[in-house]
C-alpha positions in Angstrom: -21.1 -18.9 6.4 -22.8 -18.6 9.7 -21.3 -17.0 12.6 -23.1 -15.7 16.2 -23.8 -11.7 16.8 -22.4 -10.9 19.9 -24.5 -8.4 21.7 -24.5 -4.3 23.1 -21.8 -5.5 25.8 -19.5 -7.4 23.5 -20.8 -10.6 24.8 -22.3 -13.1 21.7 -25.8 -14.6 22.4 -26.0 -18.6 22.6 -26.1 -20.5 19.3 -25.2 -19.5 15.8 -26.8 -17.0 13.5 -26.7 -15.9 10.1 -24.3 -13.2 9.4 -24.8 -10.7 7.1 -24.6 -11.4 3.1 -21.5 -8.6 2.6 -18.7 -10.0 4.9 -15.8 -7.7 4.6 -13.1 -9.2 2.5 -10.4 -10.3 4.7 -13.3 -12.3 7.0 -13.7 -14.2 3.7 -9.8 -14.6 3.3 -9.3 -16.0 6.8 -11.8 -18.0 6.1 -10.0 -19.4 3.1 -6.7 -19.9 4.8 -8.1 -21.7 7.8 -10.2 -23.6 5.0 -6.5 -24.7 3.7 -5.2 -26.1 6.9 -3.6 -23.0 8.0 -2.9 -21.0 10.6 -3.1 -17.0 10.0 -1.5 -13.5 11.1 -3.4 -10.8 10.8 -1.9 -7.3 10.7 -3.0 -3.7 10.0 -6.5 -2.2 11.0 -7.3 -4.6 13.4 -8.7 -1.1 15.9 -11.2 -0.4 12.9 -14.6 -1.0 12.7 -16.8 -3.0 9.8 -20.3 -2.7 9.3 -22.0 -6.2 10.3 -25.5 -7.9 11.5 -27.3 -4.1 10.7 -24.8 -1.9 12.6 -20.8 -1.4 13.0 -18.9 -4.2 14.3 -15.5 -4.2 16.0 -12.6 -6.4 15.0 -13.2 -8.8 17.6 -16.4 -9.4 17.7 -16.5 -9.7 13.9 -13.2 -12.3 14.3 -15.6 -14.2 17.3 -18.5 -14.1 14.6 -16.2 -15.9 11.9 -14.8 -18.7 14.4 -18.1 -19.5 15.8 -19.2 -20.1 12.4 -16.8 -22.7 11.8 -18.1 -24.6 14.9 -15.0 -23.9 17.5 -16.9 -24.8 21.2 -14.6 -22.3 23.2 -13.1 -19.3 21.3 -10.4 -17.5 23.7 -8.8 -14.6 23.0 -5.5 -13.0 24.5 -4.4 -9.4 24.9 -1.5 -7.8 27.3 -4.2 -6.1 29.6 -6.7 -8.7 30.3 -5.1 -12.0 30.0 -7.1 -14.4 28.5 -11.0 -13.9 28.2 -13.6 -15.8 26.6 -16.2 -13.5 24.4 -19.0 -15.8 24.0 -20.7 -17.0 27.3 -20.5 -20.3 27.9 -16.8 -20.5 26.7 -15.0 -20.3 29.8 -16.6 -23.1 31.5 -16.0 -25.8 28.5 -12.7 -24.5 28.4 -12.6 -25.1 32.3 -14.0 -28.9 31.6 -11.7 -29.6 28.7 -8.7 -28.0 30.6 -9.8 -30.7 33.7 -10.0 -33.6 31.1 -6.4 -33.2 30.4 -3.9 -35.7 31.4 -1.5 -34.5 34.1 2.0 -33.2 33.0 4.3 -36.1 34.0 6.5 -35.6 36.9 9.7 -36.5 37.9 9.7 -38.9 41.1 10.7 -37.6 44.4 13.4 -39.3 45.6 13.9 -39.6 49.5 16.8 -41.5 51.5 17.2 -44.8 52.8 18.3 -46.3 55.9 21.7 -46.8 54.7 22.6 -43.3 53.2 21.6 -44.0 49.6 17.7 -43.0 48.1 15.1 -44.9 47.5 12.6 -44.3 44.2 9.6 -44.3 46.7 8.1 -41.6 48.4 8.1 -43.3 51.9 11.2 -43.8 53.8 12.4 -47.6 54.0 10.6 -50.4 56.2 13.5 -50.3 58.3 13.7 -47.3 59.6 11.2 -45.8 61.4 12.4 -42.9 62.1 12.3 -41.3 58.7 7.9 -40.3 57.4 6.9 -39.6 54.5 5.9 -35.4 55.2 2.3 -36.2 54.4 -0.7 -36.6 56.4 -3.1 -39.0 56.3 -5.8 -36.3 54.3 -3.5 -35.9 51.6 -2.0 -32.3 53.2 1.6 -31.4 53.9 2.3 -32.0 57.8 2.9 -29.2 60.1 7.2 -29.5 60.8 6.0 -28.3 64.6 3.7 -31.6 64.7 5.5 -34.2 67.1 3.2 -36.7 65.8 1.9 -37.0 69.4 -2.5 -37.8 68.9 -4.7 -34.5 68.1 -6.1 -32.7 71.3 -9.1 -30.3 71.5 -7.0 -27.4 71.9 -7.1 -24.0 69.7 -3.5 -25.2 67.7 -4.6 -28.6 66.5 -8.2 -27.5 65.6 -6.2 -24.3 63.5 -4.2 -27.1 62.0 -7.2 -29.6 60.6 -8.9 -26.6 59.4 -5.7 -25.8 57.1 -5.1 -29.1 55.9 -9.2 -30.3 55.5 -9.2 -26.6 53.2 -6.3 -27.9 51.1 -8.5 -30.5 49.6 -11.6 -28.4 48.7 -12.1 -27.6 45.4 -11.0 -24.1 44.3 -12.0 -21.8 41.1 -9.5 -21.7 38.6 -7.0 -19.8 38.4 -7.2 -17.0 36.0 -4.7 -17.3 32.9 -2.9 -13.9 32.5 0.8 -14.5 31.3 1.7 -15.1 27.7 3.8 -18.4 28.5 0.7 -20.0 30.5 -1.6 -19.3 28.0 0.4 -20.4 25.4 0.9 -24.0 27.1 -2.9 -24.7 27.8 -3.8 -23.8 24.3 -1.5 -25.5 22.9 -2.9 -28.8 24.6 -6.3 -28.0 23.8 -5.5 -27.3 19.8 -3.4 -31.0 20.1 -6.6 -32.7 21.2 -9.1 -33.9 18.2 -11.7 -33.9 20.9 -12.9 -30.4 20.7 -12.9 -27.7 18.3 -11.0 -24.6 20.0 -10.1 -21.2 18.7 -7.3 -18.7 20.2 -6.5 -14.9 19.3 -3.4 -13.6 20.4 -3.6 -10.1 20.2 -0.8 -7.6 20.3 1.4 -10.1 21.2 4.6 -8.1 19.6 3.9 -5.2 23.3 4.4 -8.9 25.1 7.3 -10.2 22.8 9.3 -6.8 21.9 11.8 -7.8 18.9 14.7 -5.9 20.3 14.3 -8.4 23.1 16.6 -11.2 22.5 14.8 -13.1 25.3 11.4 -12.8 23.2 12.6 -15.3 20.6 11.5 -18.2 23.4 8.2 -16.9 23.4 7.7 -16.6 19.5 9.0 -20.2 19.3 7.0 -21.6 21.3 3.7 -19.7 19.9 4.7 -21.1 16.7 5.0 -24.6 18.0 1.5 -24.5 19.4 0.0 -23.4 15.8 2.0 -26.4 14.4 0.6 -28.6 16.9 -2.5 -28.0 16.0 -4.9 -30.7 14.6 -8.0 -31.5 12.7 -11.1 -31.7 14.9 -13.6 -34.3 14.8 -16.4 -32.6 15.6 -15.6 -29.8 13.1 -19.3 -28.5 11.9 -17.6 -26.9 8.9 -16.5 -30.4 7.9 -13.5 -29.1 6.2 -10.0 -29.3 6.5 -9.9 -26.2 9.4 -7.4 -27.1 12.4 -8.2 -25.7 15.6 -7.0 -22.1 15.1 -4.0 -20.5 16.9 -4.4 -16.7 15.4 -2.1 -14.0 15.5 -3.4 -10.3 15.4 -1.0 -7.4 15.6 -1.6 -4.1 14.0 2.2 -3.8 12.3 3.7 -6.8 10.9 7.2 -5.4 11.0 6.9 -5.7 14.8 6.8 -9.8 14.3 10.3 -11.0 13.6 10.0 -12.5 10.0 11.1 -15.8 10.8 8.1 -16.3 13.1 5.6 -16.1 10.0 7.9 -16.5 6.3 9.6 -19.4 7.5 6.5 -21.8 7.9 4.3 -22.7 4.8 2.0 -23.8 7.4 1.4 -19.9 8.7 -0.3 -17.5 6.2 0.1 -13.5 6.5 -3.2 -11.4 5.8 -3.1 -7.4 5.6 -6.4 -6.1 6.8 -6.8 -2.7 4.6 -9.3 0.3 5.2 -12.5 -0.5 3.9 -12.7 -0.8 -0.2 -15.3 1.4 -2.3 -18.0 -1.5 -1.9 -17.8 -1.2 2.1 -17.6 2.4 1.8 -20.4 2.3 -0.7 -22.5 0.3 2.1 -21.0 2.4 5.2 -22.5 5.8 3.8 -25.8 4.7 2.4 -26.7 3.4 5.9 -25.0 6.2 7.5 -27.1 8.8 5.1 -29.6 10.2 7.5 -26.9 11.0 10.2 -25.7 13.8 7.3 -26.5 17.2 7.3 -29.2 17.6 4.2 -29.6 13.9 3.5 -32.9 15.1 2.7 -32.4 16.8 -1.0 -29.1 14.1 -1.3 -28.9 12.4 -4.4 -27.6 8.9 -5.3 -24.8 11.2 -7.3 -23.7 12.8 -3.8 -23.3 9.9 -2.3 -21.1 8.4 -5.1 -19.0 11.6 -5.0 -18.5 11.0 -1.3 -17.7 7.2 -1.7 -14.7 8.4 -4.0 -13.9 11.2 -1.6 -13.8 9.0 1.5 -11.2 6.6 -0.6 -8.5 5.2 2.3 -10.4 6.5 5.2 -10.9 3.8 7.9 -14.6 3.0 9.1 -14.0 4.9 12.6 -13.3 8.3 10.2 -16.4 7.5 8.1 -19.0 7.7 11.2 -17.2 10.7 12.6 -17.5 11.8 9.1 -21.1 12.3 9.6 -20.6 14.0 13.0 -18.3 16.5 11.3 -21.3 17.1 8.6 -23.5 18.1 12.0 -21.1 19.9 13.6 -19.3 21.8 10.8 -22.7 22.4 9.1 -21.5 21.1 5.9 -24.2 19.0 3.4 -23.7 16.1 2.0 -23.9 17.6 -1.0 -20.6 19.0 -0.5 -18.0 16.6 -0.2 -14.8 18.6 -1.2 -15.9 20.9 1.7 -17.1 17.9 4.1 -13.8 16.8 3.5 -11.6 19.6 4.2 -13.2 20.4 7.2 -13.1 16.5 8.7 -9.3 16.8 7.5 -7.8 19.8 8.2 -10.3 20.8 11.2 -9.5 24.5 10.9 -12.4 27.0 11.6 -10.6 29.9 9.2 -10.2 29.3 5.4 -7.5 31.3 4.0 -8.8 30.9 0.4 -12.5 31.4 1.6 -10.9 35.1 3.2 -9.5 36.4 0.2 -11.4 39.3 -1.4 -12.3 39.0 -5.1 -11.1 42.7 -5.9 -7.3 41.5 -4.5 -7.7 38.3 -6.3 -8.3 40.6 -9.4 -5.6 42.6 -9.1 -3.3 39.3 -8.6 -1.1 39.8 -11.5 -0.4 43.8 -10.6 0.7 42.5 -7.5 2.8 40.2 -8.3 4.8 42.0 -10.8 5.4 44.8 -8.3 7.7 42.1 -6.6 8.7 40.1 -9.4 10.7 42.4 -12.4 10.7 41.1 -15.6 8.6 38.6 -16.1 5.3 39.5 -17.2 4.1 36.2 -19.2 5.4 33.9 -15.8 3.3 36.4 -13.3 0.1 36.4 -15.8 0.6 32.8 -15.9 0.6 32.1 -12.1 -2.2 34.8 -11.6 -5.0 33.2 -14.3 -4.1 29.7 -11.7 -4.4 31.1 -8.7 -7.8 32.8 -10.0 -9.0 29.5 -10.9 -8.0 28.0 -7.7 -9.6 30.8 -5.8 -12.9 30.1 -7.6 -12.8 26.5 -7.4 -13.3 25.4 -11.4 -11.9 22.3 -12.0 -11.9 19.3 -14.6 -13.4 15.9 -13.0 -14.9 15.4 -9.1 -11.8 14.3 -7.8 -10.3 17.9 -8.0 -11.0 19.0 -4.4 -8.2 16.4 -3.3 -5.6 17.4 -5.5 -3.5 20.3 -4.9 -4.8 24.2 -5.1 -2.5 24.7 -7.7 1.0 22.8 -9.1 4.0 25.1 -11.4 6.7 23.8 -12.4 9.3 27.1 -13.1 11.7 26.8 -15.6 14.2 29.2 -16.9 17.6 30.8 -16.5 19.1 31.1 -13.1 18.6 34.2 -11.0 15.7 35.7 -12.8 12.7 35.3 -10.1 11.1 32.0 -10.0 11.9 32.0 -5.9 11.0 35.3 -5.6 8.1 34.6 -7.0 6.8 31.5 -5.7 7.3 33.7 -2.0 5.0 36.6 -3.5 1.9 34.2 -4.1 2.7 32.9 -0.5 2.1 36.6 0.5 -0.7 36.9 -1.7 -2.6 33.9 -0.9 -1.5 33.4 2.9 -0.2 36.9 4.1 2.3 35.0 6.2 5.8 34.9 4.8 6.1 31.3 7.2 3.7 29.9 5.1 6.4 29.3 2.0 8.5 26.5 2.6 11.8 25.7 0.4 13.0 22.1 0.0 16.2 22.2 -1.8 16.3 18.8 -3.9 19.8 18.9 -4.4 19.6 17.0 -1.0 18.0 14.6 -2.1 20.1 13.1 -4.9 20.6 9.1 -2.9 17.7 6.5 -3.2 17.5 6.4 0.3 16.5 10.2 0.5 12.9 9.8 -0.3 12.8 8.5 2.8 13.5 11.9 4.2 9.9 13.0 2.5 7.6 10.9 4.2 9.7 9.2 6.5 11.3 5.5 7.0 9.5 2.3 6.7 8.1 1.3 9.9 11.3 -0.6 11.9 13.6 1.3 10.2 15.7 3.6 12.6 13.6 7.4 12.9 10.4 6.1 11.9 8.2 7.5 14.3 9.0 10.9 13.6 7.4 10.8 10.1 9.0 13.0 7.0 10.2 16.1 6.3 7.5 17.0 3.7 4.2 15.5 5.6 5.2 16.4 8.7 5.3 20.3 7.4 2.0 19.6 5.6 0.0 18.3 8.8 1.1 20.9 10.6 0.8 24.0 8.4 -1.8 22.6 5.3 -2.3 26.2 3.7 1.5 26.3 2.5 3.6 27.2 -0.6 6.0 24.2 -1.1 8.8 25.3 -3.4 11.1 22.2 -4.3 14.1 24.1 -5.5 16.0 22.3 -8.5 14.1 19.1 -9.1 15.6 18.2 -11.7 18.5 17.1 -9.0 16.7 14.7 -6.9 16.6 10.9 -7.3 14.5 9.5 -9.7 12.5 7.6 -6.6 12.2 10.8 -5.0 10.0 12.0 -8.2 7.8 9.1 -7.5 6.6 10.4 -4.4 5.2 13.5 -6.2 3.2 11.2 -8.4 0.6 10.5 -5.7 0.7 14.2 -4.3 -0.2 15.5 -7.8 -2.5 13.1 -8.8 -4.0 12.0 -5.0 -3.4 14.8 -2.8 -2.0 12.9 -0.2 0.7 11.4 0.9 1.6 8.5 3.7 4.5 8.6 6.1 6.2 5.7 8.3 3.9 6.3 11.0 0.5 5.5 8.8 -0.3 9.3 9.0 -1.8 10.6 5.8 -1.1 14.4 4.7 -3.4 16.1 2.5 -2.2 18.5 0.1 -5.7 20.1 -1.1 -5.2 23.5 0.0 -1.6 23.7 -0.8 0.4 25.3 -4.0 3.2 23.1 -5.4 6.0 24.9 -7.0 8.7 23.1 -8.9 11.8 25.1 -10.1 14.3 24.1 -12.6 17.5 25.2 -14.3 17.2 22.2 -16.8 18.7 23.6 -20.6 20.4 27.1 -18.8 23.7 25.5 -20.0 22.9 26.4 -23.5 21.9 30.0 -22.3 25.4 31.2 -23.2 25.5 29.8 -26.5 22.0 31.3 -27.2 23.1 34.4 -26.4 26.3 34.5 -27.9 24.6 33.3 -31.2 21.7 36.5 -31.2 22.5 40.3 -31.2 21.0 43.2 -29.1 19.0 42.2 -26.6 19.3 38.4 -27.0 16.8 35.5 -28.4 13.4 36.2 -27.9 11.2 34.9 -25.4 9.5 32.6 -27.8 12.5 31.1 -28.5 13.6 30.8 -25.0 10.1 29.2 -24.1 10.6 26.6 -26.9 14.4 25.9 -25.5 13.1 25.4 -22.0 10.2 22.9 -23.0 12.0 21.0 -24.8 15.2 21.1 -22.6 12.6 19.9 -19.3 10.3 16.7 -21.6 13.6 15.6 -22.3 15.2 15.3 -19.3 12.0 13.7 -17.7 12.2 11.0 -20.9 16.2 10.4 -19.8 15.3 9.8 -16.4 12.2 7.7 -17.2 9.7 9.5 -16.0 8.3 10.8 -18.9 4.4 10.6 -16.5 5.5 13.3 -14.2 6.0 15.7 -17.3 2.8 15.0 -18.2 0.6 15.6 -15.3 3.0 19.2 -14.9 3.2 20.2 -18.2 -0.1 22.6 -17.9 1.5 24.1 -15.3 4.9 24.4 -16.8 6.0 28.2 -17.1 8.7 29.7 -18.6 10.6 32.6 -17.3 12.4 35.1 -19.2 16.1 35.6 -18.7 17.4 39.1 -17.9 17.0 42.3 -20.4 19.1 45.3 -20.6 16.2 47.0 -19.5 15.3 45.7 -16.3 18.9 45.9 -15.3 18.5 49.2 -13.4 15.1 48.3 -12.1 16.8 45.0 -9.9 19.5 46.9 -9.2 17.6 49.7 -7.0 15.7 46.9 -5.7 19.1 46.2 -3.9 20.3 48.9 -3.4 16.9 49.8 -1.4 17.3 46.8 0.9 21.1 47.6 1.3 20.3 50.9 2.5 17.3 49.6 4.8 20.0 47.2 6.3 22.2 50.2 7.1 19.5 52.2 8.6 18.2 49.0 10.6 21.3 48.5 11.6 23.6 51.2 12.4 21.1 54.4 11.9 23.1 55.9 9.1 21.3 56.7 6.3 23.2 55.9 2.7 22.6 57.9 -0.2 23.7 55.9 -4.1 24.2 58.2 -7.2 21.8 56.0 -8.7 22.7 57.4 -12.2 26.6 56.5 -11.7 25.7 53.0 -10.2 22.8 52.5 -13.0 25.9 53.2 -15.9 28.5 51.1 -14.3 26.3 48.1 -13.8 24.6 47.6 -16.9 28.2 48.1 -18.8 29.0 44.9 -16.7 25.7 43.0 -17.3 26.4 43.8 -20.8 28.5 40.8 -21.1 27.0 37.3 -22.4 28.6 35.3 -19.8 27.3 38.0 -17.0 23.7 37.8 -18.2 23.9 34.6 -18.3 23.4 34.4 -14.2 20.8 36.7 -14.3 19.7 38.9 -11.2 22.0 36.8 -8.9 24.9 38.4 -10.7 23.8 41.9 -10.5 23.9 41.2 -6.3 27.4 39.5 -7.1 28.2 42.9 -8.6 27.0 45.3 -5.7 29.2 43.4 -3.4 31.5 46.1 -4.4 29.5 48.8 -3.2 28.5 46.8 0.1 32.3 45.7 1.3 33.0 50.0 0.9 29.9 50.9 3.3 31.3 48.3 5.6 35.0 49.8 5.6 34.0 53.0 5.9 31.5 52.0 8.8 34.4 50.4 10.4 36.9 52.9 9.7 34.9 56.3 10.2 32.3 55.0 13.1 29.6 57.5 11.7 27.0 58.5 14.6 23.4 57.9 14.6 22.0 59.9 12.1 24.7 60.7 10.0 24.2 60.4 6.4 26.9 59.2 3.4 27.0 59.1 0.0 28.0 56.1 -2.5 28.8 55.7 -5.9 31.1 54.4 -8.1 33.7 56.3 -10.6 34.9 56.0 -14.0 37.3 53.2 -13.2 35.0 51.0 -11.2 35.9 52.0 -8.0 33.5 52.4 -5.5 33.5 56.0 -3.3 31.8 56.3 -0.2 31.6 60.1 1.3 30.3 61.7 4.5 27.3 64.3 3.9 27.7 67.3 6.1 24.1 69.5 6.2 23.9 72.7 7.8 20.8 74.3 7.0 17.9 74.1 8.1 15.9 70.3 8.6 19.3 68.9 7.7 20.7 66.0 10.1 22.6 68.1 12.3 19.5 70.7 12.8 17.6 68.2 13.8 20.5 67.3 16.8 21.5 64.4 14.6 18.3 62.3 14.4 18.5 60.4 11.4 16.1 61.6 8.2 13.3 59.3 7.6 14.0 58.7 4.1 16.2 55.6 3.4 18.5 55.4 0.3 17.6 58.9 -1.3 17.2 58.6 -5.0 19.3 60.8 -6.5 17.9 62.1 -10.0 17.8 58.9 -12.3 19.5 59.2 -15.9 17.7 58.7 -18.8 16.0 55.8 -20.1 15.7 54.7 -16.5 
């Protein structure tokens, strides 16, 4: 194949030359289709750039490069801005010639009346009447309607008028094509003529021809009957069966209506792609000395960046090596190079975190998470690994930071959790994010994740999940109940866990390598209350809890047939422990502490519990199978009777700031709530009714607690 190298100022240089030896696939392809007779549409990254001739190469010039090559004497191209152009020099004027060689459009006679009324076929009046003129002069130029026919004179008027009509006759430089219509008609005569060899791009024409338009279908039609028109030339230097091409080149295809192009076997559709790992392969070895240390680079670095750079278009690859300059990052270093091209952030959050607190992970964790002590040791040996970076394989630094999948009994801490390592990690409480998948139980609600396919109603304004990610890509994603979403939905996390990354409508890609994915589950808690009904004392063990859950969660993936998804999160599967006797009290004062805090907060009354009263009463009522069964979330469903008594007697009393009360609950169950009157010395009133500091004073605790 042989095509011409335009030059620096998009112009090509006379005459063919030799193009290079790796032509990017779809040139090939068009190639091919043309090579069957047919005419093409090219969609996708038609703004990209390919590397071509020694350097990179636009899409039109690499397009002029492949038409020239097959011998077409004028190649024009078409775009809403600049009407039509011609890239290669010399084009426009043999498309000026050919244009001129055309037969004119017939015309329909002009008709003009006869002496008797009627018209005549001719363009003169009839012999008989002289009276009527034909309303030209003798040059060929439309008479003046002030002329009386009387003979020219020397003055001023008549010299003005010979002028006009001797300048009608000149010969003037053609008139530049611009609309969509006239361009279609003259190329449309040009690709009927066997003559010639002619080539036409219409670029963006779906901005000229919106599909909402109904009026639009006219200009599609007629489009599609100039490439049908289109013949064989006989002076063809491929010598092939290649008409003279009438090319389409959009960057969506979804913006065409489908008629236009699936309707006609005659029209062939071709996806242009971002470049595959051969052109990446070729775009970074010549690229190598614009890297930061390409000096000490190895052929392995390079490989590690070609599988890096995988979907990244050729624009992204040169500023690639920009962002090696600027960011200071080495070639050496692609998972780095990568995150900072990416994410552009100056401030690591994982790069910020001291070793000592990363240490200490698991203590701080189970100061906020009661309970659970194999689930927190768990998540901390992770995060510990993430924090250092050790990984199996290169293609770690893509995936996510870390992936869970939390499984247990209901109300025992997996949210709670998954909001302490956002704490940890982050130290921003807005950088947790819940997604409750019991939304996303329809087909149709993937959708919601990464947003509609493009010409689908809201598909400009991308998805729910990648939109959060681009925006905010140091995040703890919690999908709450997964086991409740559609199995299609599940297929989206395929690509995030194995890829990173994941595409919305709009053709944005976000990347989930500095993210933590946290799955939660109730899968197999229906079978808690059997389990625990079965076992005395405290309930099964957490061995046996652990082998429940597994097995509860591999099933349910193997039901749904996704049996894949298991796989790639069962190292990351953790099981959570359901509730003990003894952590009973310990949750409890947790709520009680925040009840108390809310009070304060809120109304500057300070509530004292008898902790030892409320620690008695509650764990007689978590006692109960069916009770433990709902875990922590029950103990909270249980202080709702302390919390509706601090409300009446709020209402009812209207306490001042400052005061203090007392709460408990008696020996029936029924909740007390008292008024504290000090007197002495640095009590409330002494203190002209300021509020003590403390919040919730902890009463002495009972025994065992």
């Amino acid at each position: 194949m042989t095509g011409s190298a335009p030059g620096d100022n998009g112009d090509a240089p006379q005459g063919p030359a030799p193009a290079h030896a790796l032509m990017p696939l779809w040139a090939v392809s068009l190639g091919w289709e043309m090579e069957r007779g047919r005419q093409v549409v090219i969609s996708g990254q038609i703004r990209d750039r390919w590397w071509f001739n020694g350097r990179p190469a636009p899409f039109r010039e690499l397009m002029v490069n492949v038409l020239v090559g097959r011998g077409a004497e004028v190649v024009g191209w078409w775009d809403p801005v600049d009407g039509l152009t011609f890239p290669v020099p010399g084009h426009r004027e043999r498309f000026d010639s050919l244009v001129a060689a055309l037969p004119a459009p017939e015309e329909a006679p002009v008709h003009t009346p006869d002496p008797s009324g009627g018209w005549s076929a001719s363009g003169t009046a009839a012999s008989g009447d002289s009276s009527v003129s034909a309303n030209v002069n003798r040059s060929g130029a439309a008479a003046d309607p002030a002329d009386d026919g009387r003979p020219e004179d020397g003055t001023r008027r008549s010299t003005a008028r010979r002028s006009a009509a001797a300048g009608l006759l000149q010969p003037r430089p053609p008139r530049r094509l611009v609309s969509l219509e006239d361009v279609t008609a003259q190329a449309r005569r040009l690709a009927a003529l066997s003559t010639a060899a002619t080539a036409f791009v219409f670029e963006d024409v779906d901005h000229a021809l919106p599909v909402a338009d109904p009026a639009s279908a006219q200009g599609y039609l007629r489009l599609r009957a100039a490439m049908a028109d289109a013949v064989l030339p006989s002076t063809a230097a491929s010598g092939g069966r290649a008409r003279n091409a009438m090319l389409v080149a959009v960057g969506d295809l979804s913006r065409l209506p489908g008629w236009f192009w699936q309707e006609d076997p005659r029209v062939a559709s071709l996806q242009i792609g971002p470049p595959d790992q051969a052109e990446r392969r070729l775009w970074l070895s010549l690229l190598r000395q614009d890297f930061r240390g390409h000096e000490s680079a190895t052929r392995h670095d390079v490989e590690a960046l070609v599988g890096a750079t995988d979907g990244m278009a050729g624009w992204e690859l040169d500023a690639l090596a920009r962002t090696s300059q600027l960011r200071r990052v080495e070639i050496s270093r692609p998972d780095r190079l990568m995150q900072a091209h990416r994410l552009n952030v100056s401030v690591d959050p994982w790069s910020q975190l001291d070793r000592a607190v990363m240490g200490q992970a698991a203590q701080t964790l189970r100061s906020s998470v009661i309970g659970q002590q194999v689930a927190v040791d768990a998540v901390a040996v992770a995060l510990q690994a993430a924090f250092i970076g050790l990984d199996f394989g290169e293609s770690g630094a893509a995936r996510p930071r870390g992936s869970f999948f939390f499984v247990g009994p209901t109300g025992v801490g997996k949210t709670e959790l998954a909001k302490a390592v956002a704490k940890l990690i982050f130290g921003d409480p807005t950088a947790y994010a819940r997604f409750d998948m019991s939304e996303y139980q329809q087909e149709h609600a993937a959708e919601r994740l990464a947003g509609a396919p493009p010409g689908f109603v809201g598909y400009d304004q991308g998805g729910e999940l990648t939109r959060r990610v681009q925006e905010r890509p140091f995040s703890v994603l919690l999908f709450d109940e997964i086991e409740k979403a559609h199995p299609a939905v599940l297929d989206k996390f395929l690509q995030i866990l194995e890829d990173g990354r994941l595409t919305d409508g709009r053709g944005q890609t976000a990347y989930f390598s500095q993210s933590l994915i946290i799955f939660t589950s109730n899968t197999g808690t229906e079978a808690l209350p059997g389990l625990l009904a079965a076992e005395t004392g405290d309930g099964p063990s957490y061995d046996t809890l652990r082998r429940h859950f597994s097995q509860a969660v591999e099933e349910k993936f193997g039901a749904i047939g996704r049996p894949e998804i298991f796989g790639r999160l069962k190292p990351g599967v953790v099981v959570f422990d359901m509730l003990r006797a003894h952590h009973v009290a310990g949750i409890t004062d947790r709520l009680l502490d925040q009840l108390a805090a809310s009070a304060h907060e809120r109304n500057q009354v300070e509530v004292v519990f008898d902790r030892p009263g409320v620690h008695a009463w509650i764990t007689r009522r978590m006692a109960l199978p069916e009770q433990r069964a709902y875990g922590g979330r029950q103990i909270r469903n249980e202080l709702e009777l302390l919390r509706s008594a601090i409300v009446a007697h709020l209402l009812s009393q209207s306490p001042p700031p400052g005061s203090r009360i007392e709460v408990g609950v008696d020996h029936t169950g029924q909740a007390r709530v008292s008024a504290i009157r000090d007197s002495g010395p640095g009590s409330a009133g002494a203190l002209g009714g300021r509020a003590s500091p403390l919040v919730g004073r902890v009463l002495p605790a009972s025994d065992g607690t």
